[in-house]
C-alpha positions in Angstrom: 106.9 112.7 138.7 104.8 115.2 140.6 102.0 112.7 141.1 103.6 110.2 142.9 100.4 110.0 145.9 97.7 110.5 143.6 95.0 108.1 143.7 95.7 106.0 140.3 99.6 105.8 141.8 98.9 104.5 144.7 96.5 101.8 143.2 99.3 100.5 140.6 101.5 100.5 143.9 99.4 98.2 145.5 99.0 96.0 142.7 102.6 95.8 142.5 102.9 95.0 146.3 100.0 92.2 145.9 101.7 91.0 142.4 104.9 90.7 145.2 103.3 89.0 147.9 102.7 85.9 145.9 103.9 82.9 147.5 103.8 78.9 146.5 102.6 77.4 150.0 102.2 73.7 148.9 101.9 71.6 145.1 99.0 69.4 145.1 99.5 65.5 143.9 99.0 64.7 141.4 99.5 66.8 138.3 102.3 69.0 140.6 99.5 71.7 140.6 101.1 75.3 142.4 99.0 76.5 145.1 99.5 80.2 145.5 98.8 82.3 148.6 97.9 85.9 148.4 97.1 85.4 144.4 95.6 88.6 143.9 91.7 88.6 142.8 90.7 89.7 139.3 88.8 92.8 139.5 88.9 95.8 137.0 91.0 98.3 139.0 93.7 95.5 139.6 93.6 94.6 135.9 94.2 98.4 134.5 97.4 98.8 137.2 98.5 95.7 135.9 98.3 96.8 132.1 99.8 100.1 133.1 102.8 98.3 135.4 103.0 96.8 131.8 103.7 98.9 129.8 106.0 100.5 132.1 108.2 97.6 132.1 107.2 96.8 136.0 106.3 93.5 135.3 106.5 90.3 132.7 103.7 87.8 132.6 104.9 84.4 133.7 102.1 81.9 133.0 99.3 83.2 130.4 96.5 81.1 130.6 96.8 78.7 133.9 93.4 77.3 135.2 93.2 78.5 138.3 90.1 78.1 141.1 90.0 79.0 144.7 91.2 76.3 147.1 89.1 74.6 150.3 90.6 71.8 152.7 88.0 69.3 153.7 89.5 67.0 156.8 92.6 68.1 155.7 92.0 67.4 151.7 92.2 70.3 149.7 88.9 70.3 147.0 89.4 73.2 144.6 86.3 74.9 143.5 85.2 75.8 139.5 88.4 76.5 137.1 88.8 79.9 135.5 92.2 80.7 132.8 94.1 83.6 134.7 97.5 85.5 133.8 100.1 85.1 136.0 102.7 88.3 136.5 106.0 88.3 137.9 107.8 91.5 138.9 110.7 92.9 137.0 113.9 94.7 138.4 112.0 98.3 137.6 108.8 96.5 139.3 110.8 96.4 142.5 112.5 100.1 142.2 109.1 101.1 141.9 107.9 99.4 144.9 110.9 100.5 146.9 110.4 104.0 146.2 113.8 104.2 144.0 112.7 107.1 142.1 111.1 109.2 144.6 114.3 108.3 146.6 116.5 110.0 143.7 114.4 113.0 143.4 115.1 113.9 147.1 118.5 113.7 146.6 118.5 115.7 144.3 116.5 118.4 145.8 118.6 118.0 148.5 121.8 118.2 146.9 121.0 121.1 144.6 120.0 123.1 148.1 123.5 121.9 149.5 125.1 123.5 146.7 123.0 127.0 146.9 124.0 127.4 150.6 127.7 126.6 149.7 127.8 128.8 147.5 125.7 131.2 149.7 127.7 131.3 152.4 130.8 131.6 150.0 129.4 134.9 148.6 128.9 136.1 152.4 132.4 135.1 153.8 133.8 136.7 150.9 131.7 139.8 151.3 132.7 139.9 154.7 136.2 139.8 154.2 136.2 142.5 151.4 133.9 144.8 153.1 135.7 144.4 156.6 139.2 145.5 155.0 138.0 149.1 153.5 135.7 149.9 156.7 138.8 149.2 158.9 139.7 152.5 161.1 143.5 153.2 160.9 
């Protein structure tokens, strides 16, 4: 809870947002192949915040598997580059708590509500001090 900005957080945060930010701009003829823009790049830190959005429920794979290569348009055609298999991910409901800062969200609101209730009850204790203390100090 209390670590929220640290450095490994705020990576599995960003591979969220990138896992998010996926988009189908186009499907290629023939074969109805996806093209995908802002597919997020394999690289090590990316696949550990993935694994550990995993097993936090954060997010599902979708395709396991798919070829995938890196797209170029030549006058206009696209020509795709060499093939790789890649996992696909798709964000779950927690996924997009967890990107819109739900948790942290509730925390403060807690905070904050437990505060509201210790001045309440603060100035409860005072007013009743007050009125107690006033009536025996009164001058006849």
């Amino acid at each position: 809870m209390f670590d929220y900005f640290s450095p490994r957080e705020r990576q599995i945060r960003k591979a969220l947002k990138i896992i998010a930010g996926q988009r189908v701009t186009m499907i290629v003829q023939p074969h109805n192949i996806l093209v995908i823009e802002k597919s997020p790049i394999s690289t090590e830190w990316f696949e550990v915040a993935v694994q550990t959005c995993r097993i936090r429920g954060w997010v599902e794979v979708l395709h396991e598997g798919l070829p995938s290569a890196e797209l170029h348009f030549v006058k206009g055609q696209p020509v795709s580059g060499p093939a790789h298999r890649k996992t696909h991910y798709r964000l779950t409901e927690g996924g997009w708590n967890a990107i819109r800062g739900t948790h942290a969200l509730v925390i403060v609101a807690i905070v904050l509500s437990a505060l509201s209730l210790g001045a309440g009850v603060a100035s409860v204790a005072l007013t009743w001090e007050q009125m107690t203390g006033s009536q025996s100090t009164k001058a006849p």
